[in-house]
PAMARKOL-646259 format. One line per field, with one value per residue (C-alpha): residue number from 0; x, y, z; residue in three letters. Coordinates in Angstrom, 2 decimals. Each point is the difference from the previous one (the first is absolute). Last residue first. Example, Ala and Ser with C-alpha at 12.3 -4.5 7.8 and 13.67 -1.06 7.14 Angstrom:
nr	(1, 0)
xx	(13.67, -1.37)
yy	(-1.06, -3.44)
zz	(7.14, 0.66)
rest	(SER, ALA)
% end
This chain:
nr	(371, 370, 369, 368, 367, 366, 365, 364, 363, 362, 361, 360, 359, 358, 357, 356, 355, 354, 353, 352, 351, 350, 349, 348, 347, 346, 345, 344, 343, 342, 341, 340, 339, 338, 337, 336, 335, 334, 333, 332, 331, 330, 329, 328, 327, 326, 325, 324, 323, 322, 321, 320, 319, 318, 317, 316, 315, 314, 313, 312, 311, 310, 309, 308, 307, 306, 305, 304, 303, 302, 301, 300, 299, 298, 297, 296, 295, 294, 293, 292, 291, 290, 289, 288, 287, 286, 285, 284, 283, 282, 281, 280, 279, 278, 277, 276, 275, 274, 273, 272, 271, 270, 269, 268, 267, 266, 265, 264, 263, 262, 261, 260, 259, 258, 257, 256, 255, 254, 253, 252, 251, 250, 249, 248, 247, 246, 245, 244, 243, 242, 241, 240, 239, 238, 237, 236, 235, 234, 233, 232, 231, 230, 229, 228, 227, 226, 225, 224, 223, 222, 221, 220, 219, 218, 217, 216, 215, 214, 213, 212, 211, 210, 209, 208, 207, 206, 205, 204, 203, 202, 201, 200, 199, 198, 197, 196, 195, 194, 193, 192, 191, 190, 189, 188, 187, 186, 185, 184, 183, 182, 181, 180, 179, 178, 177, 176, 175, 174, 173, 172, 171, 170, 169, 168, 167, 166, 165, 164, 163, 162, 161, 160, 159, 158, 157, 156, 155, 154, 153, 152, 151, 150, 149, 148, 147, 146, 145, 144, 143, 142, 141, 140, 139, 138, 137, 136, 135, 134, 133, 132, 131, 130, 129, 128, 127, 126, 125, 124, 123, 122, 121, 120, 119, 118, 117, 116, 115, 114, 113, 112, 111, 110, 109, 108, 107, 106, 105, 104, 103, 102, 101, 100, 99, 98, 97, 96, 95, 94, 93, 92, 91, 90, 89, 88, 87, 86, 85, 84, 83, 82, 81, 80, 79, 78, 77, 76, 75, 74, 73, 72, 71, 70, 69, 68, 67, 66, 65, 64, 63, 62, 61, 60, 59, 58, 57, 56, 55, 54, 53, 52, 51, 50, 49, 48, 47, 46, 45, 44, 43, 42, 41, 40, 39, 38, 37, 36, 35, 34, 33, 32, 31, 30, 29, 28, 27, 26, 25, 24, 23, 22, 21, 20, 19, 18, 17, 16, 15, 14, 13, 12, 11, 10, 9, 8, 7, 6, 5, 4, 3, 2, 1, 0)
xx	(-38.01, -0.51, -3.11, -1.14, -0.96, 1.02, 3.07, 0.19, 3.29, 0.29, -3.12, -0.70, 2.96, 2.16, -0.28, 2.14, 0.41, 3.36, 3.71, 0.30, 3.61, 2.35, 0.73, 3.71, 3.51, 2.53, 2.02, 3.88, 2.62, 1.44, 3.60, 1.75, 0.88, 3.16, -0.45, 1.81, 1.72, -1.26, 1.26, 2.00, -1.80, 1.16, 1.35, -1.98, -3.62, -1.67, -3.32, -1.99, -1.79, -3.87, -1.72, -3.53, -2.16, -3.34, 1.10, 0.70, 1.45, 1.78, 1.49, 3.71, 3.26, 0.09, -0.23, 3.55, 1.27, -2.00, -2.57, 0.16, 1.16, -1.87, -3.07, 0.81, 0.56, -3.20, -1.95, 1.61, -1.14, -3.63, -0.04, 0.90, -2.41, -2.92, 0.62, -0.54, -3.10, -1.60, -0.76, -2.86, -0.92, -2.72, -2.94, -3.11, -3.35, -3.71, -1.89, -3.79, -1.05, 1.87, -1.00, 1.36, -0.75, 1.81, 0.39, 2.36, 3.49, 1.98, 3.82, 3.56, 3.33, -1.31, 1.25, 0.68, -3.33, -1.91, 1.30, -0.39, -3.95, -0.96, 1.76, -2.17, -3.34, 1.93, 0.93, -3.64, -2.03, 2.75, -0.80, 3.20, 2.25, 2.17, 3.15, 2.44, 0.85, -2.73, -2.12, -2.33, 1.59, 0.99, 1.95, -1.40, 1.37, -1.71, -2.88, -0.32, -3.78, 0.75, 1.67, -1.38, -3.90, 0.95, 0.12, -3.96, -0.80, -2.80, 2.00, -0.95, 1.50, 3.02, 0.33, -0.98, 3.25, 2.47, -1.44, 0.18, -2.09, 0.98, -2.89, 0.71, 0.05, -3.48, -1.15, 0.82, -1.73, -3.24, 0.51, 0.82, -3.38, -2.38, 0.94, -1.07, -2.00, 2.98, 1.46, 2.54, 4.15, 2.56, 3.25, 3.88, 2.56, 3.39, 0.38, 2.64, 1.60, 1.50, 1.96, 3.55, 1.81, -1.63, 1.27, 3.64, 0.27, -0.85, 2.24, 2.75, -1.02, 0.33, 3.13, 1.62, -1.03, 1.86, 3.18, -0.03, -0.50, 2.60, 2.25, -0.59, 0.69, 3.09, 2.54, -2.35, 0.96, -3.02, 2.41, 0.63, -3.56, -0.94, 2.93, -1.20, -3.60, 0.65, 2.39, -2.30, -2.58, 2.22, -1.31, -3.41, 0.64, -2.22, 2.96, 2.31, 3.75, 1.90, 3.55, -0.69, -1.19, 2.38, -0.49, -1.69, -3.59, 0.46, 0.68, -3.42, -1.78, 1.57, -1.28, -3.12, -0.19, 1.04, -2.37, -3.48, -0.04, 2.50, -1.45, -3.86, 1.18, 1.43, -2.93, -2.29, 1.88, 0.54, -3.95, -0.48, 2.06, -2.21, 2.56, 0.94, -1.06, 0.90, -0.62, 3.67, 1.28, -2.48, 1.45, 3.30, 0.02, -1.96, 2.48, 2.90, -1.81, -0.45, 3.62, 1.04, -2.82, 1.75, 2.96, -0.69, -2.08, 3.03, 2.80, -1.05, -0.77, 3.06, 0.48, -3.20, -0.07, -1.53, 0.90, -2.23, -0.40, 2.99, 2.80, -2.17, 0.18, 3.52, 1.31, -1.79, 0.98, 3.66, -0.49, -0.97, -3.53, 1.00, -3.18, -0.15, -1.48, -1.11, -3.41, -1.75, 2.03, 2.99, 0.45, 3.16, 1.06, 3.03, 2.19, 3.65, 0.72, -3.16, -0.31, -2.25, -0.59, -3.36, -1.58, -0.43, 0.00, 4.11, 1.86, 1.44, 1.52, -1.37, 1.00, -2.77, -0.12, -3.37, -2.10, 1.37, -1.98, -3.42, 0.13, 0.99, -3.59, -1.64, 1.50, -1.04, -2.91, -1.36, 2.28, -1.78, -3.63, 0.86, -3.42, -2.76)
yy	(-3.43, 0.21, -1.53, 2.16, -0.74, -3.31, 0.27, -1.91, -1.52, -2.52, 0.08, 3.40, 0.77, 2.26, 3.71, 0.06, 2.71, 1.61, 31.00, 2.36, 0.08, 3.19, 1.73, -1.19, 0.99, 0.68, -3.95, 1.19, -2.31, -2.56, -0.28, -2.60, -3.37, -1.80, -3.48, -2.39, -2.70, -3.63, -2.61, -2.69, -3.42, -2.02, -3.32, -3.56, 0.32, -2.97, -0.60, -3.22, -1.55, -0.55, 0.79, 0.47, 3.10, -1.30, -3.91, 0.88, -2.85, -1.37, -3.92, 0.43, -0.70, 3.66, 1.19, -1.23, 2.44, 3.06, 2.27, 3.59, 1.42, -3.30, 1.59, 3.58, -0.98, -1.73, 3.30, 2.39, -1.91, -0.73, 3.32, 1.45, -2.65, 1.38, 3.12, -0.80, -2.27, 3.21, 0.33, 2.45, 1.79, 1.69, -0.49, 0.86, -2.24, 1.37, -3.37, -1.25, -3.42, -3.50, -1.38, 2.66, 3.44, 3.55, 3.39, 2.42, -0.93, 2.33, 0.42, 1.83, -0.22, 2.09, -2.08, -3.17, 0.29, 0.82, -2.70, -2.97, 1.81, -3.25, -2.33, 0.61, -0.74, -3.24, -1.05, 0.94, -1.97, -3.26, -0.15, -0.31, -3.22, -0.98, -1.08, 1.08, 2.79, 1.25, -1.10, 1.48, -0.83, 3.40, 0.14, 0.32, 2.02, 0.05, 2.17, 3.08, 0.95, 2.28, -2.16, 0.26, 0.46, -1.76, -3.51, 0.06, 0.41, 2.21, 3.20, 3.30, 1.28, -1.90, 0.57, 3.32, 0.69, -1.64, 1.44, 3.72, 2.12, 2.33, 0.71, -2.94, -2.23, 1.92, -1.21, -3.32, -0.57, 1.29, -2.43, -3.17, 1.64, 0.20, -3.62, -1.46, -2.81, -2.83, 1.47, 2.44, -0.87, 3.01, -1.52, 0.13, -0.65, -1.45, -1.56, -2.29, -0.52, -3.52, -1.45, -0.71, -3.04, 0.50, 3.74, -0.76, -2.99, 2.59, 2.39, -1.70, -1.97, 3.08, 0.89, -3.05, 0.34, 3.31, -1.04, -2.83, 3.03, 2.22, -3.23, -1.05, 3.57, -0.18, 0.89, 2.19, 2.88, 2.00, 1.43, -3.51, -0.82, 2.74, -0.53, -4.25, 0.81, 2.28, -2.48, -2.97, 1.31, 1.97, -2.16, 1.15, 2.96, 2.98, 0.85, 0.92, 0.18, 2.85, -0.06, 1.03, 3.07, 1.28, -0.56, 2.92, -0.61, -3.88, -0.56, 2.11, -2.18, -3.27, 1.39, 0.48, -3.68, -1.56, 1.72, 0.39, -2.58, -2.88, 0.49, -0.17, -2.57, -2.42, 0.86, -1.62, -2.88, -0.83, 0.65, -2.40, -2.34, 0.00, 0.22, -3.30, -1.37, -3.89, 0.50, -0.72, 1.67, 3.29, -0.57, 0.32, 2.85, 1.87, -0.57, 0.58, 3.78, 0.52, -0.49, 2.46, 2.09, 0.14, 0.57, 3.05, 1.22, -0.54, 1.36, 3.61, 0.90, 1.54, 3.72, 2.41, -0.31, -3.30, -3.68, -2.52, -2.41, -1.14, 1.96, -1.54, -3.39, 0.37, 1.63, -3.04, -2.59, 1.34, 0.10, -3.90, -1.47, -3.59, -2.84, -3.23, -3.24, -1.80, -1.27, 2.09, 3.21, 1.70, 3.73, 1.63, 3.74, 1.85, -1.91, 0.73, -3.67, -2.18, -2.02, 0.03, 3.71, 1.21, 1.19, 3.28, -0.37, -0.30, 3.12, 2.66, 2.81, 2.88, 2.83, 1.01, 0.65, -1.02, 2.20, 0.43, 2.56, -0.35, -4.08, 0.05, 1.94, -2.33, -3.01, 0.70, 1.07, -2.93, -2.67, 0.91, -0.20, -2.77, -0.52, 1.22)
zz	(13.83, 4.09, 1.37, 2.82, 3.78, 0.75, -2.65, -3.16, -1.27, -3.45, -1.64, 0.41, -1.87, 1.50, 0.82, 3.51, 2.05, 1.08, -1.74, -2.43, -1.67, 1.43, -3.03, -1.65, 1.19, -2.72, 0.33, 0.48, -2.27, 2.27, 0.38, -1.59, 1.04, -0.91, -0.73, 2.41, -1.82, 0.18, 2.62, -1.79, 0.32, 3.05, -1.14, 0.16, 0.05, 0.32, -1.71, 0.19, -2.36, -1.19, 3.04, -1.37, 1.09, -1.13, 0.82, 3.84, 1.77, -2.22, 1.04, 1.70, -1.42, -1.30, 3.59, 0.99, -2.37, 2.15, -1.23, 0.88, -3.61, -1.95, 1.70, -1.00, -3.42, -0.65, 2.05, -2.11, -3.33, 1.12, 1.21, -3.64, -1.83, 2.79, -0.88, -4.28, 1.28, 1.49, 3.39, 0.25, 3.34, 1.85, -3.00, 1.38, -0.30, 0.65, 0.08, -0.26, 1.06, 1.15, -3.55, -1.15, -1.16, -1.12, 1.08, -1.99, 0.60, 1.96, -1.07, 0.92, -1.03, -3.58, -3.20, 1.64, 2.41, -3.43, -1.79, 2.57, 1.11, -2.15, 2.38, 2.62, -2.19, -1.03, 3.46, 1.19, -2.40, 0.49, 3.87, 1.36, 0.71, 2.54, -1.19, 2.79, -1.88, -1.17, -2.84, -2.73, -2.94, -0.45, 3.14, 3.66, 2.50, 3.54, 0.73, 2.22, 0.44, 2.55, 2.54, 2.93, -0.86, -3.55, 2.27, 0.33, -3.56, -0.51, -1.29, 0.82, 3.41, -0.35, -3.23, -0.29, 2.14, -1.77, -3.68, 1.79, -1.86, -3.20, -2.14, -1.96, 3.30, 0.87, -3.59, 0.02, 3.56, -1.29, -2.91, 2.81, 2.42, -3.19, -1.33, 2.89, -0.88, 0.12, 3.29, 0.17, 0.13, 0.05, -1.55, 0.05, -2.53, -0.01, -3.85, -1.00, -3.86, -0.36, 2.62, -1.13, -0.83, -3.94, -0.11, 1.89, -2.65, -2.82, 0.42, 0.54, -2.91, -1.86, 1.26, -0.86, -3.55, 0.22, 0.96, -2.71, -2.50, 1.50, 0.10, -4.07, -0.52, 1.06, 2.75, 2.21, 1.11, -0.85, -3.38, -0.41, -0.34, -2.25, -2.18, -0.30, -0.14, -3.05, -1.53, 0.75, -2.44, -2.60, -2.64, 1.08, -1.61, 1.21, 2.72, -3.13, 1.83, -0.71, -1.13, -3.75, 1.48, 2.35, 3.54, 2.98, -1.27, -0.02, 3.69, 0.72, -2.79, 1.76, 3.76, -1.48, -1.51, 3.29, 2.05, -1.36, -2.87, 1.05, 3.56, -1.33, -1.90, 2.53, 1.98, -2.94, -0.19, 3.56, 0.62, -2.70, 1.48, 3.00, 3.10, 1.77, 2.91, 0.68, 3.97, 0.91, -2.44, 0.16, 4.13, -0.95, -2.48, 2.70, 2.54, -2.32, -0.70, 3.57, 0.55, -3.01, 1.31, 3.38, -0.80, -2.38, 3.07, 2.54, -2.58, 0.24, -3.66, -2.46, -1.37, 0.07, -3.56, 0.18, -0.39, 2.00, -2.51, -1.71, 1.93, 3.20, -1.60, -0.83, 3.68, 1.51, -2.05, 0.42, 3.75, -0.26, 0.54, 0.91, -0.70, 1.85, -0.63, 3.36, -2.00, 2.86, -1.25, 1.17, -0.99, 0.02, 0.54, -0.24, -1.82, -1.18, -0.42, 0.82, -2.68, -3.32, -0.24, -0.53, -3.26, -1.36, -3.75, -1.35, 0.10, -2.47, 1.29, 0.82, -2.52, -1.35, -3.62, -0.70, 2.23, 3.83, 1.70, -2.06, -0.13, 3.80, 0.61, -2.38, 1.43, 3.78, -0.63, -2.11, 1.86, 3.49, -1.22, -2.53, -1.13, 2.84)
rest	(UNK, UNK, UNK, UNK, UNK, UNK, UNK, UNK, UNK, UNK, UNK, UNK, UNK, UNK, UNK, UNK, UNK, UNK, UNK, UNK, UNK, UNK, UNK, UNK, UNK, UNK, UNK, UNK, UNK, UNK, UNK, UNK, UNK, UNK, UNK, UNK, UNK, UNK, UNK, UNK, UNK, UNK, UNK, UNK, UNK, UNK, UNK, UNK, UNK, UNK, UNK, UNK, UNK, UNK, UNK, UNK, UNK, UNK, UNK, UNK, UNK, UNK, UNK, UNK, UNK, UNK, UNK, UNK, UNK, UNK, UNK, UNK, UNK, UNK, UNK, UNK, UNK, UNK, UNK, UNK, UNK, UNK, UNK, UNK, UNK, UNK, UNK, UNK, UNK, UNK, UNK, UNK, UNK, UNK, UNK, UNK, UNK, UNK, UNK, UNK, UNK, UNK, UNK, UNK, UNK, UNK, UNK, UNK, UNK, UNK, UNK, UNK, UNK, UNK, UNK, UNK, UNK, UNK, UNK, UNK, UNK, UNK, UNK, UNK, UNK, UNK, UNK, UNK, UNK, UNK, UNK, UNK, UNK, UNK, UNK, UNK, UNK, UNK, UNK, UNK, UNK, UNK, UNK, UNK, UNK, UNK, UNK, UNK, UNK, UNK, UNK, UNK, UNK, UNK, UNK, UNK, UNK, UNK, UNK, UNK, UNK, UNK, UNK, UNK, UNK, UNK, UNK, UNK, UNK, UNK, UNK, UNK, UNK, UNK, UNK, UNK, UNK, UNK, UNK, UNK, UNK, UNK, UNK, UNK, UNK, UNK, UNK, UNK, UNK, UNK, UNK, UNK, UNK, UNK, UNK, UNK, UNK, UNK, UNK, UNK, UNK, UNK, UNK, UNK, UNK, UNK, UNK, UNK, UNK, UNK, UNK, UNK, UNK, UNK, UNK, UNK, UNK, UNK, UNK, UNK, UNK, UNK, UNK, UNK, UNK, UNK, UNK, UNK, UNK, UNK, UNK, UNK, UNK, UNK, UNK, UNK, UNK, UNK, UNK, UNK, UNK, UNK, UNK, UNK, UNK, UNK, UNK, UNK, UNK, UNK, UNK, UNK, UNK, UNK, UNK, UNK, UNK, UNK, UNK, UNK, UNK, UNK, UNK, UNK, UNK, UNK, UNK, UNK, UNK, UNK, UNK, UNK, UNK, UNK, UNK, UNK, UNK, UNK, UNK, UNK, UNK, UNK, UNK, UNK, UNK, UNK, UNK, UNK, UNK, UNK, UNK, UNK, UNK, UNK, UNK, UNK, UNK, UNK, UNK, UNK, UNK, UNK, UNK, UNK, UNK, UNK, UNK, UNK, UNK, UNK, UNK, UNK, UNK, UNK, UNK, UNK, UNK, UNK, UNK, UNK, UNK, UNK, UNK, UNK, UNK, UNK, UNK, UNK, UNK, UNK, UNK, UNK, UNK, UNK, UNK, UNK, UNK, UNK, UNK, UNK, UNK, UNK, UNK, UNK, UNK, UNK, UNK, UNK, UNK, UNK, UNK, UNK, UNK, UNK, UNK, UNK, UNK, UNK, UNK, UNK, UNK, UNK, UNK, UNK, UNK, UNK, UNK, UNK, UNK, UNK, UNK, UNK)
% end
């Protein structure tokens, strides 16, 4: 997902503010170097610090959070600012940076999209021999250089840099994340039983209960309390703790990937493994996009409830890593109430009619049943 906040947030200011807008100038949104008129500071393990001051945070949410709704509460404009140093941090610290294709080709899908409309909208309202040609390549950094000071950025040099930063936002969060996870369940049958897994198929089509046929169905011993509940494996075939599944039945699984995205819910048709004939659901997909937001919330709510002292101390939880630690050093200003309006009467509508294991077999067998 490229630029997922920037995106939005620049085309909306790009429609309110065009070229003539009247924000000033200002550098990309970087922190301040001491800690006059701070709000928030991060200390990291190398004892650096880093001072978020209430002019970064009025720029960055003039930058990215604009909207005709008037200015974001300052806690989630905070909070991405100090998620966004976290990030930064860690892609330094791990020697991430973004694919300079990628960089290329996003700086032209801005240039293209955004920066060039907002020029041709600028140029319908100037005389002639005052427009600028956006097919000239000549006129290169010009075009960046309006569009970026109409964002509020002081060049196009800083829209640019802001943007490669963006993308290895992006894709630090990606590579620290887990990749796509699927929570299925299954109803196991033995090898010859193709009959009882297809008759099973067809009563969940009809509209059984997967839960219950499970437990009344299913040959593994555990699925009689838990109703064939698995735990979430990725595409690779692994949980979480690095047990793996029987390859056959992660990649039948994640074939039903398309259909549970497009319709929340999926049945797989029967299919067999070494362990014998499955009906899988699909009860929940993770996808890596998800697990990039979590990743991020979870990094900034450690260095939140971490403690200086900590960062002396070895990590104790390299998913999640504690990178810094945030201090928050003035109250933010609480954001206005929005007046509510009455709600508009509904008409009245016709009353409506009324975990298991599947791991390789090499790795964890059960007295009764060998679990993929």
């Amino acid at each position: 997902m490229v630029l997922r906040r920037l995106w939005l947030g620049l085309a909306a200011v790009a429609l309110l503010s065009g070229c003539a807008s009247t924000r000033p100038p200002v550098n990309a949104s970087v922190p301040t170097t001491g800690p006059e008129d701070a709000v928030a500071q991060i200390t990291f393990r190398d004892n650096s610090v880093v001072y978020i001051s209430q002019a970064t945070l009025d720029q960055f949410s003039n930058q990215v959070y604009a909207s005709p709704q008037g200015p974001a509460p300052a806690e989630p404009v905070l909070n991405e600012l100090l998620t966004r140093q976290l990030l930064l941090r860690l892609a330094r610290n791990t020697d991430v940076v973004a694919d300079p294709q990628n960089i290329q080709g996003t700086f032209e899908n801005v240039r293209s999209q955004l920066c060039v409309q907002q020029i041709s909208q600028a140029n319908d309202q100037l005389p002639e021999d005052q427009r600028i040609d956006t097919d000239d390549p000549n006129n290169n950094e010009i075009i960046w250089d309006r569009c970026a000071q109409g964002l509020g950025f002081a060049s196009g040099s800083a829209f640019r840099s802001f943007i490669s930063e963006e993308l290895t936002i992006d894709q630090v969060a990606r590579e620290a994340a887990p990749k796509d996870q699927i929570h299925a369940a299954h109803i196991l049958f033995d090898p010859g039983n193709y009959a009882g897994a297809a008759e099973a198929y067809q009563q969940l089509q009809a509209g059984a209960d997967f839960t219950e046929l499970a437990k009344t169905l299913s040959i593994e011993p555990a699925a009689k309390q838990s109703g064939g509940d698995l735990p979430a494996f990725n595409e690779e075939g692994l949980t979480s703790d690095g047990q793996p599944f029987d390859t056959t039945f992660v990649s039948k699984t994640f074939e039903l990937k398309p259909q549970f995205l497009e319709t929340g819910a999926a049945i797989g048709q029967p299919f067999e493994t070494q362990f014998g004939w499955h009906v899988v659901k699909i009860l929940e997909l993770t996808t890596s996009q998800q697990a990039a937001q979590s990743f991020r919330d979870d990094l900034l709510e450690r260095a939140r409830d971490a403690d200086v002292s900590q960062l002396a101390q070895p990590e104790t939880n390299p998913e999640v890593p504690l990178l810094g630690v945030v201090e928050i050093l003035k109250p933010l200003p609480t954001p206005q109430a929005v007046p509510t309006l009455e709600p508009v009467p509904v008409p009245e509508e016709s009353p409506t009619p009324e975990p298991t294991t599947i791991l390789e077999e090499s790795t964890v067998t059960t007295e009764e049943t060998a679990t993929p």
